[in-house]
C-alpha positions in Angstrom: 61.8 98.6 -121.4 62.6 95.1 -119.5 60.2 93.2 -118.6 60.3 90.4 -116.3 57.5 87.4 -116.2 58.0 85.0 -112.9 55.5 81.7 -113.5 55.4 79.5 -110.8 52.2 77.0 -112.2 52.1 74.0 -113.7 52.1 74.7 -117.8 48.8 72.4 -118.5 46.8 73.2 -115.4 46.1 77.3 -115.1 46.7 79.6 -117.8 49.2 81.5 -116.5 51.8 80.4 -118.7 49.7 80.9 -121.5 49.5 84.5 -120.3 52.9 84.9 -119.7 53.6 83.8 -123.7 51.1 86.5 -124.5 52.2 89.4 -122.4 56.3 88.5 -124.0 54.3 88.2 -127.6 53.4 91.5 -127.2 56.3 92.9 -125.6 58.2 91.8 -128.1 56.2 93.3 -131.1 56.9 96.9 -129.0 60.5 96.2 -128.8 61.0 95.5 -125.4 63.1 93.3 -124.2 61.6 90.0 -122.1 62.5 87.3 -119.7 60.7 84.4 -118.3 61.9 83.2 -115.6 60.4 79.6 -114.5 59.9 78.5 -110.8 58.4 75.6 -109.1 56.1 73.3 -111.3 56.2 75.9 -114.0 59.8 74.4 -114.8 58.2 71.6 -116.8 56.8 74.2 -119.7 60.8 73.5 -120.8 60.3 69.5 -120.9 61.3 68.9 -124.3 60.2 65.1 -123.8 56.3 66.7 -123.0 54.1 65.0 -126.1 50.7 67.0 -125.7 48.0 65.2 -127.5 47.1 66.8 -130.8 44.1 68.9 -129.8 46.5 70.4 -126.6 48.8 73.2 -127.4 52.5 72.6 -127.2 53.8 74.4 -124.6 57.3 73.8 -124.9 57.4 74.3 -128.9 55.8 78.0 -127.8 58.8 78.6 -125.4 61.8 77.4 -127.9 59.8 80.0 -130.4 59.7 82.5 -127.8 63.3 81.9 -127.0 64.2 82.3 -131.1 62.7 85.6 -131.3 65.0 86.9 -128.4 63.2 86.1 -125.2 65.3 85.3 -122.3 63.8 81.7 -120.5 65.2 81.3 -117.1 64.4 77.7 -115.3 65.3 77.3 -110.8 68.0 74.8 -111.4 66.9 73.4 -108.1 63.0 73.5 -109.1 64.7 71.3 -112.1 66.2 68.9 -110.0 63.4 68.4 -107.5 61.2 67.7 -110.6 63.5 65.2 -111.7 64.3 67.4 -115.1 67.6 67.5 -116.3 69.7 70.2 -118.7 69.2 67.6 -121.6 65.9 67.7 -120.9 65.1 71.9 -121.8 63.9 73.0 -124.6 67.0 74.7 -127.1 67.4 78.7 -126.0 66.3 78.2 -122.2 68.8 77.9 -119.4 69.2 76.6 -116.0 69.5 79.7 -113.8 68.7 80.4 -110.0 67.7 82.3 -107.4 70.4 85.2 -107.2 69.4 85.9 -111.0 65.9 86.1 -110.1 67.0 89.1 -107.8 69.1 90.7 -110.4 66.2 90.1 -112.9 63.9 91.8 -110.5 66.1 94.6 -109.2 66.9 95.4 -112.9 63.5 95.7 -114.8 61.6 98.0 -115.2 58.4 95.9 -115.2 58.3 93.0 -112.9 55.0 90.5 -113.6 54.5 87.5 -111.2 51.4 84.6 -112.1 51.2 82.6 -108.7 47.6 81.0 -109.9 
């Protein structure tokens, strides 16, 4: 099965990206196959330069791993540039992207999840 996950929150102030690692965790343990796609403020979960302090979790460590065990991270290229956040920026395995593949993405899963806080 494909599954889609659209964030559109800031990483450190709901949970929804935390739920959206856990839903493609899981996905992933059933052999589906996942993709993220980031939107709005959500972009900045990809910020390799983000230092959390120790007792915070590390939100763009979880995505690179995500990203190594096959999970497909999609950022708005134009969310990026409004946010100032630039393609040397992302964490290694996501990948700027854009609207029109957020359509394909959601006219080609099978399972389409959206956390709008």
């Amino acid at each position: 099965m494909k599954i889609a996950i659209q964030v559109m929150v800031p990483p450190y102030t709901y949970q929804d990206l935390d739920t959206a690692i856990h839903i493609a965790e899981a996905a992933l343990k059933r052999g589906h196959e996942v993709t993220i796609f980031l939107f709005a403020d959500s972009i900045l979960s990809i910020n390799s330069k983000v230092k959390p302090i120790r007792t915070d979790r590390n939100i763009p460590e979880k995505m690179k791993e995500l990203a190594a065990k096959g999970v497909r991270i999609e950022i708005c290229g134009i969310c990026m540039d409004y946010r100032g956040v630039t393609e040397d920026m992302i964490v290694e395995g996501s990948r700027p992207s854009g609207l029109p593949e957020l359509a394909s993405l959601f006219a080609n899963c099978d399972r389409f999840i959206s956390l709008m806080a």
